[in-house]
C-alpha positions, 0 to 999 in steps of 0.5 A: 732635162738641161732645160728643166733644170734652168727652170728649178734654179730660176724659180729658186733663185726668186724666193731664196733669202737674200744671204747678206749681213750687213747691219741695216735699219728699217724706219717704218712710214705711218702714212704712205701713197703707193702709186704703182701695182705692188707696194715694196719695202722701199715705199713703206720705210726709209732704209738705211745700212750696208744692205739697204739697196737689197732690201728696198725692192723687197715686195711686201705687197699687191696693191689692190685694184681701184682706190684702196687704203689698207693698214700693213703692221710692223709684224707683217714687214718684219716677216716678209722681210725675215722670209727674205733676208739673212741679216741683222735688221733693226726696226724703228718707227710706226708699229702700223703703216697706213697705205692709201693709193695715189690719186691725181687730178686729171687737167681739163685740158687733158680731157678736152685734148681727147674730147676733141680728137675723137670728135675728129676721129668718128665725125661722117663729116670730116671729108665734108668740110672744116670741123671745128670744136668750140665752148668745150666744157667739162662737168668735173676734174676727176681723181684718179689713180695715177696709173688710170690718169693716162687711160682716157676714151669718149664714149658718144651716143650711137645717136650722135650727128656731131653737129651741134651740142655734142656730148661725151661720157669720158672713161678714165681708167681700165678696170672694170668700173673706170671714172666718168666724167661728161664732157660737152661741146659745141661742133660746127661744120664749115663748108661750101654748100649751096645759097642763093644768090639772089631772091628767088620767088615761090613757084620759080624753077631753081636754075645753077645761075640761081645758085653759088657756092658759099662757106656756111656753118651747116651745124645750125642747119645739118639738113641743107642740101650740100651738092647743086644738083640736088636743087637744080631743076626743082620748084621753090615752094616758098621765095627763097632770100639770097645769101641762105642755104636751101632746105628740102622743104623749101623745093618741091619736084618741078610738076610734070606739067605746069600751069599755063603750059601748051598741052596736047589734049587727047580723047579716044572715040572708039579706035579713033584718037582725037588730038587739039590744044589746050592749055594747062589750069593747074600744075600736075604730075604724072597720072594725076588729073588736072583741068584744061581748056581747049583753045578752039573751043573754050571748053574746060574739060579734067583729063590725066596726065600721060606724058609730058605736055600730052593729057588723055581725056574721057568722051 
């Protein structure tokens, strides 16, 4: 009950006028910039009188969501002053005020500062190597209410790498249709990756003393392989020049027998397995027929690979 009866007085005291009687003047603005949520009587008029601390948080009201300007007359202020406010007022000044919302111009370094740290934020690369973020442009400075000018996100293509050309949709605001601006950006991973460390002919068999580790931007080509063991124990299939990273279609699997190579040649005869040594034609992989010849007698015969250096030919 005792709690009740604290709430009726804390609702009576909000809307109960304000019993004062100094004389108090209200000189009306004719143009006025609101900047925050509600609009009070002290954004509208210059007030001055024994009483003027007590009208001043007066709210006349709301402020509309987004950009807005709307006109408030006398009349209007004078009643929600009255609805308020027991003493002698004296209005002077516009008959009509006209309110607009206040707007502020968003500084581009603001808007790449965030650009920027999001980038940082939602990068896969950033346990890979430095990243650093260059050539940020912005397409606007946009306009906003000064509330919004803070409220600042990155929206990124769920496609986006973030290597490269790197763009953003920037949302400024909270309300359900914020202001947009593009922002771009050039984004470049440094980090030791794989090169070559001197020219390596197509047709070699990559080695790691064929390798060193080097700082490159790996944006200008996002698909080098980034750990020496993903080159190692591969076939260049072009000469690769030194000092360059290596890319996937520049090395092949090593062949599970390679040209030249010593091989066992096998021919089954009924329950019999014949066994001599030839020499590979052509490179192959495993079950994959390739020619050899057999070194006793200089005899060139096609037979598939079933083992390494071991190739099983049909009599």
């Amino acid at each position: 009950m005792r709690s009740l009866v604290l709430v009726i007085c804390l609702c009576c005291s909000l809307f109960m006028p304000v019993y004062a009687f100094g004389k108090t003047v209200v000189d009306l603005k004719g143009e006025v910039a609101i900047t925050g949520k509600t609009i009070r009587l002290s954004d509208l008029a210059e007030i001055s009188g024994e009483d003027a601390s007590l009208l001043s948080s007066i709210v006349i009201a709301k402020s509309p969501d987004g950009f807005f300007e709307l006109n408030i007359s006398a009349r209007t202020v004078e009643t929600k002053i009255r609805s308020r406010y027991l003493g002698e007022v004296f209005f002077t000044g516009a008959t009509v005020s006209h309110v607009v919302s206040c707007t502020v111009e968003v500084p581009e370094e603001v808007l790449k500062k965030v650009f920027i740290e999001e980038i940082l934020k939602n990068s896969p690369w950033k346990d890979t190597g430095r990243i650093e973020v260059v050539d940020v442009r912005v397409s606007r400075l946009p306009k906003v209410l000064q509330a919004d000018s803070n409220i600042i996100r990155a929206k990124f293509s769920s496609f986006e790498r973030y290597l490269g050309f790197t763009t953003a949709t920037m949302l400024i605001g909270s309300g359900i249709t914020p202001t947009k601006v593009t922002v771009t950006g050039k984004v470049k991973l440094v980090a030791d990756i794989p090169a070559v460390r001197a020219k390596v002919a197509a047709g070699r068999v990559i080695t790691s003393s064929d390798l060193m580790m080097r700082p490159i931007d790996i944006s200008s080509c996002p698909n080098a392989f980034i750990r020496v063991e993903d080159c190692v124990g591969k076939r260049a299939k072009v000469t690769l020049r030194e000092g360059y990273p290596i890319m996937p279609a520049q090395l092949e699997r090593k062949p599970d027998v390679l040209i030249g190579e010593t091989v066992v040649i096998q021919a089954r005869i009924d329950n019999i397995i014949v066994r001599d040594k030839g020499i590979a034609m052509k490179d192959g992989y495993m079950n994959e027929p390739i020619p050899v010849k057999n070194v006793s007698s200089g005899r060139k015969v096609l037979g598939t690979i079933i083992a390494a250096s071991l190739v099983q030919v049909e009599l």
